[in-house]
N, C-alpha and C positions, 0 to 999 in steps of 0.2 A: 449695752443690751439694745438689740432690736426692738423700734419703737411698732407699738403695733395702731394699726389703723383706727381712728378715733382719739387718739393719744394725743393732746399736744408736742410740739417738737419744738425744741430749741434749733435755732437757726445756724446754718455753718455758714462760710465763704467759699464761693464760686468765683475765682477771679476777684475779687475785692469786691465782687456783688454778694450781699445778706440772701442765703435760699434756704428752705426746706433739706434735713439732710437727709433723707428721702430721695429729692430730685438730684441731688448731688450724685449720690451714687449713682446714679441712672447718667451722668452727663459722657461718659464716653460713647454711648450709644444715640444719646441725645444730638453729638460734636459727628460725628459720623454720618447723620442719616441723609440721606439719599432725596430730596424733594426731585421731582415731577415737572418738567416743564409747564403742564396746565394746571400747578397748584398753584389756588390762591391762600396765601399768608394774609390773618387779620392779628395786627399788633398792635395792643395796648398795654400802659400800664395798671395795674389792677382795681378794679371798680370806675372804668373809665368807660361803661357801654359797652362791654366786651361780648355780652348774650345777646342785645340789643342789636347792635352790627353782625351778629352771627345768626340769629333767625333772619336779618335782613338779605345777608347774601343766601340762606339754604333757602328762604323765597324765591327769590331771585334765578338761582342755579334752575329751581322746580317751577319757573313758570309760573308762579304764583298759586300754586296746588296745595291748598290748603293742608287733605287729607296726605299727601306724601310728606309734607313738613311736619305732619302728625306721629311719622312713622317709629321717633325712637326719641329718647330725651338728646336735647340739644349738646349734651355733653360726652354723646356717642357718634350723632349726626355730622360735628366739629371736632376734632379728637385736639387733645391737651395735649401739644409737640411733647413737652421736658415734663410733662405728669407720668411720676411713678410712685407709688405704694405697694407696700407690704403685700398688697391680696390686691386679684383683678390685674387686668392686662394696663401694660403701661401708654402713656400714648403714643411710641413710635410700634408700640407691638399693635394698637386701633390701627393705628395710620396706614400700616403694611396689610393687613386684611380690607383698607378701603378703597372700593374702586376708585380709576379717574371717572374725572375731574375733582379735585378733594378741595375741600375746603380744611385748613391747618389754624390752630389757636397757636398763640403764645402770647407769654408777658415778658420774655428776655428783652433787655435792653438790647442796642442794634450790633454792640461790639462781639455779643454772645451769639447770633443769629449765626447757625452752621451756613459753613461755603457755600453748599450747593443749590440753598435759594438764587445766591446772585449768579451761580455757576450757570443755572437752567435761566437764568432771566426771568424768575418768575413773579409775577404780578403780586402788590403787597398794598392794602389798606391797615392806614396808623388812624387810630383815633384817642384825640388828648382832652383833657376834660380838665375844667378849673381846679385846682390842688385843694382849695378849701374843700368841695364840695366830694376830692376824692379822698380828702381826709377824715371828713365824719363818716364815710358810707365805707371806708376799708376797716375804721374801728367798730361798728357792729358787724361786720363780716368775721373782722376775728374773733368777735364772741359766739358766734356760731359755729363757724367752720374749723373745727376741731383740729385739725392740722396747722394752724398758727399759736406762733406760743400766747400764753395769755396776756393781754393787751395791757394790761394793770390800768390803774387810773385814766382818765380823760385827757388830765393833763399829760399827765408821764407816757399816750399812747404818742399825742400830738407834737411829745418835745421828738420821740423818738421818730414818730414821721420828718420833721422837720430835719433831724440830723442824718435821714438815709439810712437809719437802723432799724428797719422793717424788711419784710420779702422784697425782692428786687430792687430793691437801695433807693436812690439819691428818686423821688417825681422831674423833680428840675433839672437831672444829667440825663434821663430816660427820653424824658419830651424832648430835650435838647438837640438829644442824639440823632435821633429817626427825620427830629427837624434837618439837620444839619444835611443828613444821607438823603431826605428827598430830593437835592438840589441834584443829585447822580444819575440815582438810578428809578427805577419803577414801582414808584412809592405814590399812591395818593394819600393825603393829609387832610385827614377831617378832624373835627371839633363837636364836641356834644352838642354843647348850646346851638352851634349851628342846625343838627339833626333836631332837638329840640322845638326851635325856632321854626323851622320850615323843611319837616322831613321830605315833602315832595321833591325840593330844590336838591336834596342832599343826595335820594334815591336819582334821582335824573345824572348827576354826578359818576355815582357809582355805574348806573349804566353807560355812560358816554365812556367811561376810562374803561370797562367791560368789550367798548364795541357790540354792543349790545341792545337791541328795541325791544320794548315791551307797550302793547294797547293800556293805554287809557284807564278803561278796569279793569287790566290785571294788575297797573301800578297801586288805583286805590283799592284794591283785596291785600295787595304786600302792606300799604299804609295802616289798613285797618287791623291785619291777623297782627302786625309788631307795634301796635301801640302800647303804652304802659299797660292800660286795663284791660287789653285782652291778653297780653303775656303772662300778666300777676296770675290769672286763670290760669292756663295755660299747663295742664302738668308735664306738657312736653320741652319747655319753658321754664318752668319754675324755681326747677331742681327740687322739687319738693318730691319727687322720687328716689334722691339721694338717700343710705341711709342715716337715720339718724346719728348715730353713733360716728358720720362725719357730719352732718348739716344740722343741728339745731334749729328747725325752723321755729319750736315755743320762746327761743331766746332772741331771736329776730330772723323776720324771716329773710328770705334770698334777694326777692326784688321787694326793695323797702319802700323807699320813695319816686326813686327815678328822677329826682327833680335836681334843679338849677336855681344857685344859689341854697342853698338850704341854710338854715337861718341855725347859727351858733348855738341857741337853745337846746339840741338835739345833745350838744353835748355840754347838757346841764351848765351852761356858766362860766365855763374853763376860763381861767385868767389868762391865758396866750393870748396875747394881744396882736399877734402879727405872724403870718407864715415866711416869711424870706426867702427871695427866689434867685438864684444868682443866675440869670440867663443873660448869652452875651458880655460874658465880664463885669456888668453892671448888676448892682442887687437894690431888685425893689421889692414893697410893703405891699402886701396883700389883707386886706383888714378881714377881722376873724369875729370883729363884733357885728352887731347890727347895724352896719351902717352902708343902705341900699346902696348911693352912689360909687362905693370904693368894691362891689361886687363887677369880676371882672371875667372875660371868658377867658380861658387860658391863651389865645391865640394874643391879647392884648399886651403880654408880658413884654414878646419881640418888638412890639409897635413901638413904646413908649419911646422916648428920649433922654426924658427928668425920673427922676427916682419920685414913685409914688408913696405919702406919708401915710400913715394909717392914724389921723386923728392929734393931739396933742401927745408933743415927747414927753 
């Protein structure tokens, strides 16, 4: 039976990647479509800054116009490549109705990325964000966002994170991936905590690989409309024009924290004591307790050399 919109969905395989069987069906049209020379592609994995990086480029594109970044929720404004449901237009059916210059979502990992992004050469921001941090903010995502099947316990969300048994599989093969393919092609490679850190430095970034100037105060207007607390506001932003019947915002809402580092507590206690990352053949510890120093950016995984311990074995 046709699952109908609002409905939890048991997850299928796409390619050995865990998706929505929903967007499955929708993937021949998805495997197909047709990108745009002037598209820009923003790819993350999910709960990794993905609305964040997306008001920042629809600033951006708009010259930093507040009122035209006003003009639609951000989830019209950015169309969701491989989004399809039951009711309402899918995202290659937005896409096809959006003028150029388009800015394109996705959370596919890079091996799923239809041809004719590389085909057109066209320009691609990846942003990766610490696993811990995308591990507690995609488990109350699925208690809202009624399209993910029900998350069950803290623990049993986090073992199934850790095993790549959630929407878009493996965080560590995802990040890997898009890492590996920057080396190619026309990929820039940002980091949360870096945006975080010094969105200035980050925004300057995006414009230099843009080929692109922008004055002074239209950078701090873009600074200011995509901070956490004028987003959270934000109904164009928020998704809290979503309806309910997909977004639960009384069960948590969309944009929760936004933070770096978020402290284990959030998810009451879980006894996981360690996320495991296998990047580069090597597999290190990423500590899950409260222990400040072993909080890492996700960019740090590559760096290492020695396998990081998370505390006494």
């Amino acid at each position: 039976m046709e699952q109908e919109d609002g409905i939890r969905q048991e997850l299928g395989s796409l390619h050995g990647i865990p998706l929505f069987k929903s967007f499955i069906e929708g993937w021949p049209q998805v495997k197909a479509f047709q990108a745009r020379p002037d598209d820009l592609l923003i790819s993350t994995y999910p709960k990794s800054g993905t609305t964040w990086l997306s008001e920042i480029m629809d600033m951006i594109y708009h010259d930093g116009n507040v009122e035209k970044c006003r003009r639609d929720a951000i989830y019209n404004r950015v169309p969701f490549l491989e989004m399809k449901v039951s009711k309402g237009l899918s995202g290659i059916e937005q896409l096809e109705k959006t003028p150029s210059p388009r800015l394109v979502k996705t959370h596919l990992p890079v091996q799923l990325l239809p041809t004719s992004f590389w085909e057109k050469d066209c320009k691609i921001i990846y942003m990766a964000r610490n696993p811990k941090d995308v591990a507690v903010s995609y488990y109350f995502f699925h208690q809202m966002a009624k399209i993910h099947p029900d998350p069950g316990t803290k623990a049993e969300f986090l073992e199934n994170f850790m095993a790549g048994k959630v929407a878009y599989g493996s965080w560590y093969d995802h990040v890997r991936g898009w890492w590996e393919e920057k080396q190619k092609k026309k990929i820039l490679y940002l980091f949360y905590e870096d945006m975080k850190k010094d969105p200035r430095r980050e925004v300057q970034k995006i414009l230099q690989f843009l080929g692109k100037e922008l004055e002074e105060g239209t950078v701090e207007r873009i600074l200011h409309h995509t901070s956490f607390q004028e987003m959270k506001k934000n109904p164009a932003a928020n998704y809290e024009t979503m309806l309910p019947t997909l977004m639960d915002h009384s069960l948590s809402p969309f944009l929760r924290k936004g933070g770096v580092r978020l402290v284990v507590e959030d998810l009451g206690g879980t006894s996981l004591d360690c996320i495991s990352a296998p990047i580069c053949g090597c597999k290190y510890f990423m500590c899950v307790r409260i222990y400040p120093s072993y909080f890492l950016a996700a960019r740090d995984l590559w760096r290492l050399e020695e396998p990081l311990h998370c505390g006494p074995e």
